[in-house]
VOBA-1610 file (N, C-alpha, C; in pm, whole numbers, padded with zeros to 5 digits, always signed):
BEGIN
Unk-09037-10472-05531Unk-09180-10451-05548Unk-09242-10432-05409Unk-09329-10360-05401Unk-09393-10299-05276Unk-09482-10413-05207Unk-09536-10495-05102Unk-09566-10578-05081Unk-09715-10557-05095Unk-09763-10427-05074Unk-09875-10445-05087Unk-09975-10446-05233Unk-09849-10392-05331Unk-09908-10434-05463Unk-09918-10603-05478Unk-09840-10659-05404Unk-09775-10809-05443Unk-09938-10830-05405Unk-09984-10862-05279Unk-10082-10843-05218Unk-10188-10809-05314Unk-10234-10728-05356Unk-10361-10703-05460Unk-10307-10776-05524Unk-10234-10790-05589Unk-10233-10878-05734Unk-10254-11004-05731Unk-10197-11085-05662Unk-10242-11193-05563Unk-10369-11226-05613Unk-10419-11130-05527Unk-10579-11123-05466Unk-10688-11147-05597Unk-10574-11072-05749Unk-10676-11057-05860Unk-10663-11156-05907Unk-10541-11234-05919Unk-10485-11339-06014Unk-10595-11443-05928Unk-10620-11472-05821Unk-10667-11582-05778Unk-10891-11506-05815Unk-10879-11385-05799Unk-11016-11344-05838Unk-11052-11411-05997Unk-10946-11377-06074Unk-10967-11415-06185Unk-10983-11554-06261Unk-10905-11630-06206Unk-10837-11783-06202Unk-11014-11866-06123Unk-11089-11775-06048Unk-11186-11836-06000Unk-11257-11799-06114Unk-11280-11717-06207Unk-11397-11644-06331Unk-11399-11743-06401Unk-11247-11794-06428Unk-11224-11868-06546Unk-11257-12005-06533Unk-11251-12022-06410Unk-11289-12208-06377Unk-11453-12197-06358Unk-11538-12105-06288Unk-11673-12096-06296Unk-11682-12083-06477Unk-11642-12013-06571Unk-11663-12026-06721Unk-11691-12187-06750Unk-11569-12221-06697Unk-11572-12401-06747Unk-11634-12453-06694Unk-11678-12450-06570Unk-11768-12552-06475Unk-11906-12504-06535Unk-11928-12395-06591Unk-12052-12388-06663Unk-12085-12434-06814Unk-11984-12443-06884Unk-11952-12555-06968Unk-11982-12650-06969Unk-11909-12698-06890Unk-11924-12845-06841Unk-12078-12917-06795Unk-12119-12844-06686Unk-12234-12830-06675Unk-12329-12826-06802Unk-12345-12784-06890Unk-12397-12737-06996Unk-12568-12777-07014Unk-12597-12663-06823Unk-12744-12680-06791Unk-12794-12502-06769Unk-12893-12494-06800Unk-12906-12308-06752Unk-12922-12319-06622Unk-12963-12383-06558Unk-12994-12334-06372Unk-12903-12407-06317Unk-12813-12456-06363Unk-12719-12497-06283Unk-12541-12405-06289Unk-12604-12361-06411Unk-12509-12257-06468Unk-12530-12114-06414Unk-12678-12100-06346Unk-12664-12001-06278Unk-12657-12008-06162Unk-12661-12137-06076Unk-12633-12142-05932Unk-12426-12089-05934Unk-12347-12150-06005Unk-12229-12119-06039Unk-12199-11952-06058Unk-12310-11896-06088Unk-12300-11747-06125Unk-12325-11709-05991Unk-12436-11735-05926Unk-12489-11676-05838Unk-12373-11721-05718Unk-12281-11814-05713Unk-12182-11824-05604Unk-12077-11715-05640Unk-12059-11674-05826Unk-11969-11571-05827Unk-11967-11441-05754Unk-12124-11393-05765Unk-12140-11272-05726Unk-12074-11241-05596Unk-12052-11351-05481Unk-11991-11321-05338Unk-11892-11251-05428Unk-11814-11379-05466Unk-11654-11316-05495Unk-11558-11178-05516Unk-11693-11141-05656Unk-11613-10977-05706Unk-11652-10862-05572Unk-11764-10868-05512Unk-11764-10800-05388Unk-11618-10800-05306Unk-11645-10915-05280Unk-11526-10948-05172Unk-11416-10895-05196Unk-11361-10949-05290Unk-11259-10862-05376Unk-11202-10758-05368Unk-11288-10669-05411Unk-11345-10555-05424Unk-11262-10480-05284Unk-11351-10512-05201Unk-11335-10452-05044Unk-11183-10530-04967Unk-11120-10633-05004Unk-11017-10679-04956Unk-10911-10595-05059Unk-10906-10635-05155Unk-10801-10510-05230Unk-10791-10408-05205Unk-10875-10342-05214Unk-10919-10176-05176Unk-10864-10152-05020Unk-10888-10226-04919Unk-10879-10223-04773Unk-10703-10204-04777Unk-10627-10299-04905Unk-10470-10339-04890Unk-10430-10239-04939Unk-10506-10156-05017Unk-10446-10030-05113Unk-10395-09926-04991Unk-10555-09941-04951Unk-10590-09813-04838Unk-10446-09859-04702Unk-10462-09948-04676Unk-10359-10013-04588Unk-10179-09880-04584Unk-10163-09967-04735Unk-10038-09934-04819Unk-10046-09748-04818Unk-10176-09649-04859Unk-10144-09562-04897Unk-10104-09457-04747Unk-10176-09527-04631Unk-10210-09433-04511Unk-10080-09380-04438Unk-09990-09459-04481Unk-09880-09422-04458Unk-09792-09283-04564Unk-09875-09259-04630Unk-09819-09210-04760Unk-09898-09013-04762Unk-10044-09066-04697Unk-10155-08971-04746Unk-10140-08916-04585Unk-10199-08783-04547Unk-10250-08689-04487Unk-10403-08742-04449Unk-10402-08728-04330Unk-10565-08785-04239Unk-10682-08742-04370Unk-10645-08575-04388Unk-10749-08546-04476Unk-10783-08633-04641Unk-10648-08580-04659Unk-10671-08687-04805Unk-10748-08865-04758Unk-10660-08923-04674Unk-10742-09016-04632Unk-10854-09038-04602Unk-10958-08930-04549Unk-11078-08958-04552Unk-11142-08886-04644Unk-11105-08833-04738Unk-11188-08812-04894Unk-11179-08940-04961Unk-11018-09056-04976Unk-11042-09177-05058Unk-11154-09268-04920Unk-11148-09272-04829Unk-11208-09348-04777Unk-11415-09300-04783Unk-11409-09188-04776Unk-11537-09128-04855Unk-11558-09191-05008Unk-11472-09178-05066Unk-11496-09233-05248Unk-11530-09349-05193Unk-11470-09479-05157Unk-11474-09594-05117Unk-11594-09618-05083Unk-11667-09538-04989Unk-11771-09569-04917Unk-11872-09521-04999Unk-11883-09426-05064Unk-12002-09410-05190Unk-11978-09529-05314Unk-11897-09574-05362Unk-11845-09710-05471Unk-11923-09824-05380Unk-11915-09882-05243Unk-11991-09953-05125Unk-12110-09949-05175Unk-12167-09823-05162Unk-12279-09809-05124Unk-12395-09805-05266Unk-12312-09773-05347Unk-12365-09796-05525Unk-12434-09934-05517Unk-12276-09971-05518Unk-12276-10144-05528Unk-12389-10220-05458Unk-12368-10220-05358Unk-12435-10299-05248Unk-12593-10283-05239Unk-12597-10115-05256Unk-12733-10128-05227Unk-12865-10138-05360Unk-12934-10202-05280Unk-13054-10224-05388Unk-13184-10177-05392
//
């Protein structure tokens, strides 16, 4: 297996494994504003994510891709950024 898939996957299993314990800690909690301070710490996360996976993909592919092709995915990347992020 290629290390840098190992690497994203990693990255999701522990992204995900955090969704699922904020689910329960809001449970548990079983308050609305405290259930959304728990939300509102998620939102860092899927960002983060997001841009650390993507960075390991990009990592993994540059060896693979042509300068050009590389800066059309790194163009996609940076418009998906810029969706996201901006408000």
């Amino acid at each position: 297996m290629d290390k840098y898939v190992s690497w994203m996957a990693i990255l999701r299993l522990l992204s995900g494994s955090a969704e699922i314990t904020a689910a329960l800690i809001m449970l548990r909690l079983n308050q609305v504003d405290k259930a959304l301070a728990v939300n509102s710490a998620l939102a860092l996360v899927g960002p983060t994510v997001l841009v650390l996976t993507t960075a390991i993909g990009l990592t993994g592919m540059a060896q693979n891709l042509s300068p050009s092709k590389l800066c059309w995915v790194a163009a996609g990347v940076s418009c998906l950024l810029i969706g996201i992020l901006k408000k």
